[in-house]
MDAnalysis code that builds the backbone (N, CA, C; Angstrom):
import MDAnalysis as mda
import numpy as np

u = mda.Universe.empty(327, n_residues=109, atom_resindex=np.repeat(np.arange(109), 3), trajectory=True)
u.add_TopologyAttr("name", ["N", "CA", "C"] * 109)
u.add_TopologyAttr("resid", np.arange(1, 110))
u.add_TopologyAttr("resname", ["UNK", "UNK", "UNK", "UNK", "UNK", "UNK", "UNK", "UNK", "UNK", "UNK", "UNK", "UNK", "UNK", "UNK", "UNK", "UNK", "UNK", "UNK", "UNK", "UNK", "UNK", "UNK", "UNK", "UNK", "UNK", "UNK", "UNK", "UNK", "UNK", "UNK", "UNK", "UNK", "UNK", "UNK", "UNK", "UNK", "UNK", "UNK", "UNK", "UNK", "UNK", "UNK", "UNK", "UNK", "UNK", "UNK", "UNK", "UNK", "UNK", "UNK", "UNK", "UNK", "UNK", "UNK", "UNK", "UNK", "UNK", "UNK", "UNK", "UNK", "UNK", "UNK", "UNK", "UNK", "UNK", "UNK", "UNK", "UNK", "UNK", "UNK", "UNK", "UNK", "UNK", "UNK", "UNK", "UNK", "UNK", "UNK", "UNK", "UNK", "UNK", "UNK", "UNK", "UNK", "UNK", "UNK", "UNK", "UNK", "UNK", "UNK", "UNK", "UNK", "UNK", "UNK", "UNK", "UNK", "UNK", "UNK", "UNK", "UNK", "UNK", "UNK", "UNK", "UNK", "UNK", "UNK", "UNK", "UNK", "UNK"])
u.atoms.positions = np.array([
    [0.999, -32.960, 51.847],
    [1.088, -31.643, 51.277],
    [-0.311, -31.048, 51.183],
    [-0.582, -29.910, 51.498],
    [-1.763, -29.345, 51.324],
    [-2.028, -28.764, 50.088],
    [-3.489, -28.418, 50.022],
    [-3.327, -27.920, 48.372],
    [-2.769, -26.553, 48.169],
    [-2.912, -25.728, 49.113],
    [-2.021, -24.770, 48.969],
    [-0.473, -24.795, 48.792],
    [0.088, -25.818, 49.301],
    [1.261, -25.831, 48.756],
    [1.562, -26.808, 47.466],
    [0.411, -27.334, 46.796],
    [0.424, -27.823, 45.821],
    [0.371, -26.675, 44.758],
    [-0.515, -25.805, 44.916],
    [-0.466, -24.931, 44.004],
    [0.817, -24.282, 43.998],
    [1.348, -23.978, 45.114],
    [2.249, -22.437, 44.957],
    [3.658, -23.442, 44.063],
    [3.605, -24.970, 44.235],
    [4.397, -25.628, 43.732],
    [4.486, -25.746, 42.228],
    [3.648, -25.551, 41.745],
    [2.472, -25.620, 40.628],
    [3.076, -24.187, 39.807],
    [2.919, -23.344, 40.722],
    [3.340, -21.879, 40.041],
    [4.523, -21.524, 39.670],
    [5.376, -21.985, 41.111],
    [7.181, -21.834, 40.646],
    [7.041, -22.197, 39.488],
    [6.703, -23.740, 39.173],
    [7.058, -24.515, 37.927],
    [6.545, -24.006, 36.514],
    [5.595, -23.198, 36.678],
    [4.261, -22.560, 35.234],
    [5.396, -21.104, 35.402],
    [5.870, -20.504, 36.007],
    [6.290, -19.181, 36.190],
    [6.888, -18.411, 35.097],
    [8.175, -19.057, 35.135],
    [9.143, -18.833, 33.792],
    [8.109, -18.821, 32.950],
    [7.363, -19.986, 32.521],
    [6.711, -19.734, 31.544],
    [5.628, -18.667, 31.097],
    [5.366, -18.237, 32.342],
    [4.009, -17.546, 32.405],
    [4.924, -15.931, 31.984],
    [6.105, -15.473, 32.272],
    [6.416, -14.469, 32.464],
    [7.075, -14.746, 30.702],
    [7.700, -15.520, 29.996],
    [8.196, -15.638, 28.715],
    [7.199, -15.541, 28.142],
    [5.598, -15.703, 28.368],
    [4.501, -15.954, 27.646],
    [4.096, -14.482, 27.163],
    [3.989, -13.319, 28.488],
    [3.672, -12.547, 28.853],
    [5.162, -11.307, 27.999],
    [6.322, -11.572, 28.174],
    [6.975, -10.884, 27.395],
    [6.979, -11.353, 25.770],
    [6.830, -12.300, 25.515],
    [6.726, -12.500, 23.976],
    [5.185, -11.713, 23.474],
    [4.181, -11.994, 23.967],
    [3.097, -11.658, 24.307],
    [3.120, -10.004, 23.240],
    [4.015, -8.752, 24.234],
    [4.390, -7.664, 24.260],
    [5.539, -7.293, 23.346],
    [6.206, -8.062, 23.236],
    [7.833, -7.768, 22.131],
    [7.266, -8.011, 21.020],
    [6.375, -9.155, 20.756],
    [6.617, -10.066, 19.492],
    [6.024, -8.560, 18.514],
    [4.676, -8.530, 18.626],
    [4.497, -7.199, 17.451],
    [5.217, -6.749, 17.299],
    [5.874, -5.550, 18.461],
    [6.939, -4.386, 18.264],
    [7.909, -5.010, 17.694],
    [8.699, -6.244, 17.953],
    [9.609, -6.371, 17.363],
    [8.998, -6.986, 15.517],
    [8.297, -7.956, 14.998],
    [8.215, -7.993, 13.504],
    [7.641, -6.466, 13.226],
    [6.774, -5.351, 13.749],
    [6.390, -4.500, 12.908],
    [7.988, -3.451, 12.524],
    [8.805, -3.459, 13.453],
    [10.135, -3.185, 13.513],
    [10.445, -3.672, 12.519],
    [10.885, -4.713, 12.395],
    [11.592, -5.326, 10.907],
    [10.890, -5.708, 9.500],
    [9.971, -4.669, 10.038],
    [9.172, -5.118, 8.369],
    [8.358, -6.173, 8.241],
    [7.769, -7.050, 9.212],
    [7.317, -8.053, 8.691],
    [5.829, -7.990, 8.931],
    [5.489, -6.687, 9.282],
    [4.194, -6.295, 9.095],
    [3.434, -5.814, 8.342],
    [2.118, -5.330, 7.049],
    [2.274, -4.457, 6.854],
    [0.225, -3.741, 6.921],
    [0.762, -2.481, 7.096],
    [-0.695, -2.267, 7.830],
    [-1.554, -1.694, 6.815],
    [-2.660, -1.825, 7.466],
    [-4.429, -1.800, 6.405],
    [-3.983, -0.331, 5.475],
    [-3.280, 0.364, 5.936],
    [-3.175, 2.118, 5.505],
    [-1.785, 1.925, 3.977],
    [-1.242, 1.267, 4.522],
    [-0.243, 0.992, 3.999],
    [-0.362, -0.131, 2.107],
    [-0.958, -1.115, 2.744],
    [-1.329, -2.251, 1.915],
    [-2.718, -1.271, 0.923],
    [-3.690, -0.744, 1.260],
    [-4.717, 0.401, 0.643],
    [-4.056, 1.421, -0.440],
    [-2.946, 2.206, -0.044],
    [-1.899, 3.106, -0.662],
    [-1.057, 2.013, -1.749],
    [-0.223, 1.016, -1.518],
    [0.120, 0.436, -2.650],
    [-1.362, 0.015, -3.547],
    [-2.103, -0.425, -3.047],
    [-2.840, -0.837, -3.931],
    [-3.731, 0.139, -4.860],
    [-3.578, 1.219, -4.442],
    [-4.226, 2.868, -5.187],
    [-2.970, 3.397, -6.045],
    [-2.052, 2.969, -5.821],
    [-1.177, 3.557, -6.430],
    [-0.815, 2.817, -7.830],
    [-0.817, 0.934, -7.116],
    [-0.890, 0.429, -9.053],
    [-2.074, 0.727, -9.357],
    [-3.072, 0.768, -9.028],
    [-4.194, 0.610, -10.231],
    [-4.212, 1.874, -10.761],
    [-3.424, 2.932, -9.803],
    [-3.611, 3.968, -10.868],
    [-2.861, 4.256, -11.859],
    [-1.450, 3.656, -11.775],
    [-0.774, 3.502, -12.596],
    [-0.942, 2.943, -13.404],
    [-2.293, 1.795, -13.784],
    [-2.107, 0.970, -14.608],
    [-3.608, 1.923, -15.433],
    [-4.177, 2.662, -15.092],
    [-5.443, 3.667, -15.528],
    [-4.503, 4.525, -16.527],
    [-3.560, 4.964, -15.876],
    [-2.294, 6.222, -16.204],
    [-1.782, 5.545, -17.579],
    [-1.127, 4.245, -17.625],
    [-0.359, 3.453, -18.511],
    [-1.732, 3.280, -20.198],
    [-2.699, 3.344, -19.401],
    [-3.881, 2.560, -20.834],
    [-4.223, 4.179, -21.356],
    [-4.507, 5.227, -20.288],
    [-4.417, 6.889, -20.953],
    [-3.319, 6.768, -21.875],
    [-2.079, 7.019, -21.289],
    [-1.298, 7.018, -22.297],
    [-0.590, 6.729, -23.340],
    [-1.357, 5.315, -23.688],
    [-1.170, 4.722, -24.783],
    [-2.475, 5.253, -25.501],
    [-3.510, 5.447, -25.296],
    [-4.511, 6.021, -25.909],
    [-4.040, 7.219, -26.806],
    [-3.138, 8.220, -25.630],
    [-3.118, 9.472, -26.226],
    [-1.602, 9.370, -27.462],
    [-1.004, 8.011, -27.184],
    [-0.197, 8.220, -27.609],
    [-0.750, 7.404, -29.504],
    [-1.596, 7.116, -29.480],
    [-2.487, 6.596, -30.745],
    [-2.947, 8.012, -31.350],
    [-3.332, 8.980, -30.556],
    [-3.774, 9.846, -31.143],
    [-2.625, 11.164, -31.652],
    [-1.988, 11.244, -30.711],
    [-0.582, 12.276, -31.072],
    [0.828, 11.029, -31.282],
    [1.278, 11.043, -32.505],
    [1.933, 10.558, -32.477],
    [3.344, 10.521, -31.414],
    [3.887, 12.063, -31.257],
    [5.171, 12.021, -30.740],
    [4.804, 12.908, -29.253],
    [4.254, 12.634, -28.745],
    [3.856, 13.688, -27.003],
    [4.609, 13.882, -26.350],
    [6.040, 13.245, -26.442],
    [6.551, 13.672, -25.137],
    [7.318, 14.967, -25.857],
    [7.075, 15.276, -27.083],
    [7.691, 16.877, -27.071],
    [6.601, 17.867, -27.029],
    [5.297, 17.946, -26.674],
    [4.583, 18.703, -26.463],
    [5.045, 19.183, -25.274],
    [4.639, 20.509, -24.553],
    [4.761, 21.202, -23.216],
    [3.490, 20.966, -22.560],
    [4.416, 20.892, -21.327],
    [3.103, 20.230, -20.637],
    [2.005, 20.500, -20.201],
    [1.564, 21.809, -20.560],
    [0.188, 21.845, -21.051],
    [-0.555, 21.896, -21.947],
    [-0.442, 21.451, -23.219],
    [-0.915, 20.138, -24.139],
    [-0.698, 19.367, -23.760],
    [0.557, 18.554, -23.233],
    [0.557, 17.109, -22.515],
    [-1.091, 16.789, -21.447],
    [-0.826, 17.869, -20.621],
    [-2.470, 17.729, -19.314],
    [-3.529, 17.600, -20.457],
    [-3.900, 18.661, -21.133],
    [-4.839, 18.468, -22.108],
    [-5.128, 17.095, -22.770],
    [-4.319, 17.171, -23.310],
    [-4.348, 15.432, -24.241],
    [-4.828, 14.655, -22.974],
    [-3.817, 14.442, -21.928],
    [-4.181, 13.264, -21.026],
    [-6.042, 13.600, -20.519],
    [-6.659, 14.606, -19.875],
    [-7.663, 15.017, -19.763],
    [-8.585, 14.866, -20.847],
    [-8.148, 14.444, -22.426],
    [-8.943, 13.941, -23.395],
    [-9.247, 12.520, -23.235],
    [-7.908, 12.114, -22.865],
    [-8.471, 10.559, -22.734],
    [-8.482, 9.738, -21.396],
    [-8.318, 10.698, -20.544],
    [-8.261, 9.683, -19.164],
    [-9.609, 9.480, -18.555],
    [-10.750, 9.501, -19.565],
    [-12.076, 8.833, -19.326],
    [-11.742, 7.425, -19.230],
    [-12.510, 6.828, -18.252],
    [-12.345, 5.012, -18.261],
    [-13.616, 5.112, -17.581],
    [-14.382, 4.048, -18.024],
    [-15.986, 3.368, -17.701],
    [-15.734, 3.394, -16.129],
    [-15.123, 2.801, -15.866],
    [-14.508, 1.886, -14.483],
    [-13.777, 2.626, -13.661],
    [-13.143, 3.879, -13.980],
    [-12.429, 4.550, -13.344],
    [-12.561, 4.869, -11.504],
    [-11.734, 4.460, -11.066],
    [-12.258, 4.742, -9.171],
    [-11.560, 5.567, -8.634],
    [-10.804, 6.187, -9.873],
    [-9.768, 7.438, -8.976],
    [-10.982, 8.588, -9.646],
    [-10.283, 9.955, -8.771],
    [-10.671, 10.966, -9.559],
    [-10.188, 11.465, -11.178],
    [-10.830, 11.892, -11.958],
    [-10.370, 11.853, -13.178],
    [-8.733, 12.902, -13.056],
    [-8.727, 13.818, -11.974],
    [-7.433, 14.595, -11.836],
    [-6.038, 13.858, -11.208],
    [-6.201, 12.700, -10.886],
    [-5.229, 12.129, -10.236],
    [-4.444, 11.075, -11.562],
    [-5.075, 10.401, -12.029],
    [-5.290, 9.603, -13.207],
    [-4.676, 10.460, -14.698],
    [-5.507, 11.819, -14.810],
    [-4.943, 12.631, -15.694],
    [-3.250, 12.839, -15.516],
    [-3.053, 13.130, -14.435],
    [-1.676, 14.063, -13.807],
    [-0.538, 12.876, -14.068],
    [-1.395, 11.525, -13.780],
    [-0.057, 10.368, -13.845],
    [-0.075, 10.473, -15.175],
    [-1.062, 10.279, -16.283],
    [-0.940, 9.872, -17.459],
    [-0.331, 11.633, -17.852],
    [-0.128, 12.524, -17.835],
    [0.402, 13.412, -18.304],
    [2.404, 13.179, -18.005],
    [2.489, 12.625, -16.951],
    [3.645, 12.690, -16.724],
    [4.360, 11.133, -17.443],
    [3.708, 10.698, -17.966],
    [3.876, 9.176, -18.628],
    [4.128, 9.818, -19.697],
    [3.269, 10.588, -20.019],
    [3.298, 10.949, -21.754],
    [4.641, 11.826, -21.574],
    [5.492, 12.372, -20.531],
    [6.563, 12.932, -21.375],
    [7.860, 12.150, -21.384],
    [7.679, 10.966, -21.114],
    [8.547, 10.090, -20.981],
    [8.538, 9.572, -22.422],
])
């Protein structure tokens, strides 16, 4: 046998595989980002801005709720106000208007 027909013998046999390699290769993302089992940098960033701000929102409004006893019957602009009194935090990494707006809508709950 020559080596040329060693190889091409070589290839039939690697083939299937090479072509299952090559379609899994290409499906596999599309198919887990399809079913959810992905989840991306934009995505995972947004949940994670969203609790901490909720949890900025949750410590405002227990603040404000130390200071006004009953808030959720104020209208909600005393509600913004109040929250804009206390949605100072040392640490804060949102803007103070994003933070305010959750803790205003906490307080009428």
């Amino acid at each position: 046998m020559s080596p040329m027909q060693t190889a091409q013998s070589k290839w039939q046999a690697m083939k299937p595989m090479v072509i299952a390699l090559a379609i899994g290769l290409v499906a596999g993302p599309m198919i887990s980002s399809y079913a959810g089992w992905q989840v991306t940098s934009g995505t995972a960033r947004t949940e994670t801005r969203d609790s901490v701000l909720d949890q900025f929102a949750a410590l405002c409004a227990e603040r404000a709720r130390a200071d006004v006893a009953d808030a959720a019957k104020l209208d909600w602009a005393a509600r913004s106000e109040l929250a804009k009194k206390w949605v100072k935090a040392p640490t804060a990494p949102f803007a103070d208007l994003d933070v305010s707006a959750a803790c205003a809508q906490k307080l009428a709950v």
